[in-house]
N, C-alpha and C positions, 0 to 999 in steps of 0.2 A: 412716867406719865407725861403727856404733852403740856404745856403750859403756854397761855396767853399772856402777851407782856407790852406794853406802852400803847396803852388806847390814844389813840388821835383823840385831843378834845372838840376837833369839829368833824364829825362822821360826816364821810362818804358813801357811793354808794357801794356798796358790795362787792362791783362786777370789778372797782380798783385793786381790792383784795390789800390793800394798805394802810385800813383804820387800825390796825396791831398787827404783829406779828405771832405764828405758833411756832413755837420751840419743842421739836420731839425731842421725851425721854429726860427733860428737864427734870433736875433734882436741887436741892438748895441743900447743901453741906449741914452734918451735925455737929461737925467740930469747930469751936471757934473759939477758942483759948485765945489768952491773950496775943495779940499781935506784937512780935518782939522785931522785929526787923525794917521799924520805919527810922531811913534816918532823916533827921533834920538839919538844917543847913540855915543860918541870918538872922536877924538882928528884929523882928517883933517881937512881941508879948503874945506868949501859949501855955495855956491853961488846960485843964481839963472842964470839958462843959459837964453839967449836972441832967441838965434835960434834954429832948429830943426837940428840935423844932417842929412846928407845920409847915404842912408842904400843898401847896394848889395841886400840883397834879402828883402822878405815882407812875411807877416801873409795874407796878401787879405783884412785888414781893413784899413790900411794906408789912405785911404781917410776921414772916419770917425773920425779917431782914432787922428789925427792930428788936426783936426777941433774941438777935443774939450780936449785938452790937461790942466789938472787939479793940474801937476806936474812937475814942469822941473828944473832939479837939475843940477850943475856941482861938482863933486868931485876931489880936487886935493889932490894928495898923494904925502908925501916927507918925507924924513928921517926920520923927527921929528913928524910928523901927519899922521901916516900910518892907523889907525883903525877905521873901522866907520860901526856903525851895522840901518838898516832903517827897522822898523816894521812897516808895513800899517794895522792900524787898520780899520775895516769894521764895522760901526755898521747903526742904522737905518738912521743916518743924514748923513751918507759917505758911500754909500755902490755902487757908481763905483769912477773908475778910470781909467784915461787915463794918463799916467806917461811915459816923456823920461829923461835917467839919464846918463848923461856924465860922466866918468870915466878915467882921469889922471892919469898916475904913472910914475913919475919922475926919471931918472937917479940913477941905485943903490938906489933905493928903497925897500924895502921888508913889504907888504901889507897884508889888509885882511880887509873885504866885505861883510855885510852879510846882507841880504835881504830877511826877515820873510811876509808873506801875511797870515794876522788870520781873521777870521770873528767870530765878537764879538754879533753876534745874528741871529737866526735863520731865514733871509730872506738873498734874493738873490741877492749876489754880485758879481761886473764886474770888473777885472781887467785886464787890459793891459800894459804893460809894455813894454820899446824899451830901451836897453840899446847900447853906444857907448863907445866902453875902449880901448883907448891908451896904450899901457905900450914900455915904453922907454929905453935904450940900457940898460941890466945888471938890469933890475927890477924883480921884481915877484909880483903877485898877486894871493890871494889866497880866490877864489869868491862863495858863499854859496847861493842858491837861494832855498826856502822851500813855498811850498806852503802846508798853512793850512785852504786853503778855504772853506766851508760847501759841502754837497755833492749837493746843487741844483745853484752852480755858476759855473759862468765861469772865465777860467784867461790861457790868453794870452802873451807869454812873447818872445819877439826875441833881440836875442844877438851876438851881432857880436864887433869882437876885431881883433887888428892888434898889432903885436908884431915886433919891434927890433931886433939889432944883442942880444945873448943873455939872451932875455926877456923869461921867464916862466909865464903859466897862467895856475893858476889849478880851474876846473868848478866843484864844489861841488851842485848837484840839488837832493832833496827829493820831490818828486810827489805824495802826501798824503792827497787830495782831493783836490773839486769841481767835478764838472757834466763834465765838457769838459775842456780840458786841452791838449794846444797844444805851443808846444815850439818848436822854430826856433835860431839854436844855430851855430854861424859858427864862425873859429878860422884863419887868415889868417898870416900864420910863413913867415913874409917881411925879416926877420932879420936870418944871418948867426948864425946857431946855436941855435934859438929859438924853443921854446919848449911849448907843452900845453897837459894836461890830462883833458879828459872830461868825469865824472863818474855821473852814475844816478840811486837812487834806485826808487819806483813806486809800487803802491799796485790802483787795479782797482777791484772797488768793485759797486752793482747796476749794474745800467745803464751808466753807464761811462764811457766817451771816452777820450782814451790818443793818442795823436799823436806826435812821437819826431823826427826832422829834423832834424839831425847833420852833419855838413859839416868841415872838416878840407882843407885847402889848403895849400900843402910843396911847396916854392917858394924858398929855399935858401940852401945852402949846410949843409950839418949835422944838419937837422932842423930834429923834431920827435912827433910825436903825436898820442895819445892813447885815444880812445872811449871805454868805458862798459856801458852797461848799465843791470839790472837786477831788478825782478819784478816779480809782481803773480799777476793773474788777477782768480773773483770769479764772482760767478751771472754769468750775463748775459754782462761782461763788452770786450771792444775792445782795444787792442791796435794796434797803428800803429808802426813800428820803420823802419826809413831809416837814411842809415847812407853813408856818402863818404867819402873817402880818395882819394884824388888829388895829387899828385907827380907831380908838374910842371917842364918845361925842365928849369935847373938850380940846382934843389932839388938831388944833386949828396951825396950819400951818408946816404938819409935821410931815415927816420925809420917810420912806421903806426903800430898801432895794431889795429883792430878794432872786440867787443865780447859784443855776447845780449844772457841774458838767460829768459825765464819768465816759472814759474812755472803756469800751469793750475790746480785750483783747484776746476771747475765745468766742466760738457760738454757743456754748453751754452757761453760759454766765445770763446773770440777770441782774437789769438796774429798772426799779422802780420808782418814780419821782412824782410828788405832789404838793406843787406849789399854791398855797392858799394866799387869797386877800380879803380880809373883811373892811366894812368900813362903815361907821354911822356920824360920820363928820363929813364936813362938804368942800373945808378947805386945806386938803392933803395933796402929796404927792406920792404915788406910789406905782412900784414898778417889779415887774419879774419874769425868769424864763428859767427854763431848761433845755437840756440838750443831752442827747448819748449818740456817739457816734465811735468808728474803729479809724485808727490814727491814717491818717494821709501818706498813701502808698508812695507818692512821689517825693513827701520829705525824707521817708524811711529810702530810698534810694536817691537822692539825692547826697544825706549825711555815707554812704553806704559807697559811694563812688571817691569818699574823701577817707575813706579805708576804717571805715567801723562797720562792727560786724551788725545783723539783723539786729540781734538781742543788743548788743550797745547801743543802736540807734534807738532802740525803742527806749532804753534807759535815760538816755538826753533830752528825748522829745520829753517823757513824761517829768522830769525834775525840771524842766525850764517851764513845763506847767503849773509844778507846784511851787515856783521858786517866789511868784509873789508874797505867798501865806510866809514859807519860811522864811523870807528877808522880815515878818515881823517879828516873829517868835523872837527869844533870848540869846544871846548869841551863845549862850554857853549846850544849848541843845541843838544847834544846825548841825554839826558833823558828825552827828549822833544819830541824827533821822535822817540826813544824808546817806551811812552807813546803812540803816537797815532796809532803805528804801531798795540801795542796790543788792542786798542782802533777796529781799523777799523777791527781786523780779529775775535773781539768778536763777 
């Protein structure tokens, strides 16, 4: 059956065809045994949580997806236990997941998060993921989510965090397979002065479908938040991107950026982009664009006269596009998404 999944919370009209996505032939796995192959890596405090949080917005599985929960973590962060990296390995005896993971960060704390999805054999894996993050007056978190799933799974992942007076949250995401792939990411600045950057790079190659909901909401005075995201789609691949900035009345002062670019590198490919701004405050700044465009013939022969082939040239142009995001990431994951970038645009 087809399935509908991540409604935009501010509907468009129709003729955008980007208020959700439909996914033919969608099915939600019945197997979901314990999840044996995550490992863990650092030095917080991890628990197992008891309940399920609320969540403002939803993926459209939340029924399923609850009902067979495989993984429930709680993380707490503090001065002294700030780093903690969670690899879900996918092989034939673990290959879904249904995973909510709790996320503390305590008072002047200064953090970091990172959360790798690999698929350790060529069959088809499920993953889902619901994240809940706290972060508390004067913290930061610095949150890495990499998907390296095969190109015939799926993975699922919604995030939503609430900040402090304060508090910074930087969202580091690489989208670098699976067959569908849709992420629900919302950042809610409660706290005077808090702050969050939500950056994402993305390579859609096949038949593949990407869809990114990104929602910021400014609720407090000199609060500031920044979306990019940036990406090349080949084949016959789609993306979706919607994106909001919210200025809440209160949010006096506060700052948005919001900027999508995706490079087309076939004519069969689709990039669909819709940058939102709301605002019921008067003294904001806010800003946004997009763009899709096919890479410049004359750099690609320019690099091409310095003795790199078509396909290398296009590999250079597009990593020195992505190479702002990854100079923030963690350095222990740049030569790793490095690696699959040249991988998938082989």
């Amino acid at each position: 059956m087809n399935k509908v999944l991540n409604n935009s919370p501010v509907r468009t009209s129709r003729n955008f065809k980007i208020n959700n996505i439909e996914i033919k032939d969608f099915a939600f796995p019945n197997d979901f045994s314990k999840f044996n192959t995550l490992d863990l890596t650092g030095n917080s405090k991890i628990t197992e949580a008891t309940n399920i949080p609320s969540f403002k917005y939803s993926l459209g599985i939340e029924d399923e997806a609850f009902k067979n929960i495989n993984s429930n973590i709680l993380i707490t962060l503090n001065e002294g236990k700030n780093k903690q990296e969670l690899v879900y390995n996918f092989d034939k005896e673990n290959m879904n997941l249904s995973s909510v993971l709790r996320i503390n960060v305590e008072e002047n704390t200064r953090a970091n998060v990172i959360l790798k999805f690999k698929s350790l054999a060529d069959i088809k894996n499920f993953a889902t993921c619901y994240l809940d993050i706290v972060l508390n007056e004067n913290s930061k978190l610095t949150l890495s989510v990499i998907n390296f799933l095969n190109s015939s799974s799926d993975f699922l992942c919604l995030i939503e965090a609430s900040l402090k007076d304060k508090a910074n949250i930087d969202i580091y995401t690489a989208n670098l397979g699976s067959k569908n792939s849709v992420s629900n990411y919302s950042v809610n600045l409660y706290g005077k002065e808090s702050s969050s950057d939500l950056s994402t790079i993305y390579l859609g190659k096949g038949n593949q479908l990407l869809d990114f909901n990104y929602i910021c909401d400014l609720n407090a005075e000199k609060t500031k938040a920044d979306i990019l995201a940036v990406g090349a789609l080949m084949d016959e691949a789609i993306k979706h991107f919607k994106g909001t900035l919210d200025f809440k009345t209160g949010a006096k002062k506060a700052k948005g950026n919001e900027d999508e670019f995706c490079y087309m590198l076939s004519k069969e490919a689709k990039s669909m982009a819709l940058p939102i701004m709301l605002c019921t405050e008067d003294d904001v700044e806010g800003n946004h664009s997009s763009a899709t465009g096919k890479i410049d013939e004359k750099m690609l022969f320019y690099l091409m006269t310095r003795g790199f082939s078509r396909k290398e040239a296009i590999k250079v142009i597009i990593k020195a596009k992505f190479n702002k995001q990854i100079e923030k990431m963690d350095e222990s994951l740049k030569e790793e998404i490095i690696e699959r970038i040249d991988n998938i645009l082989d």
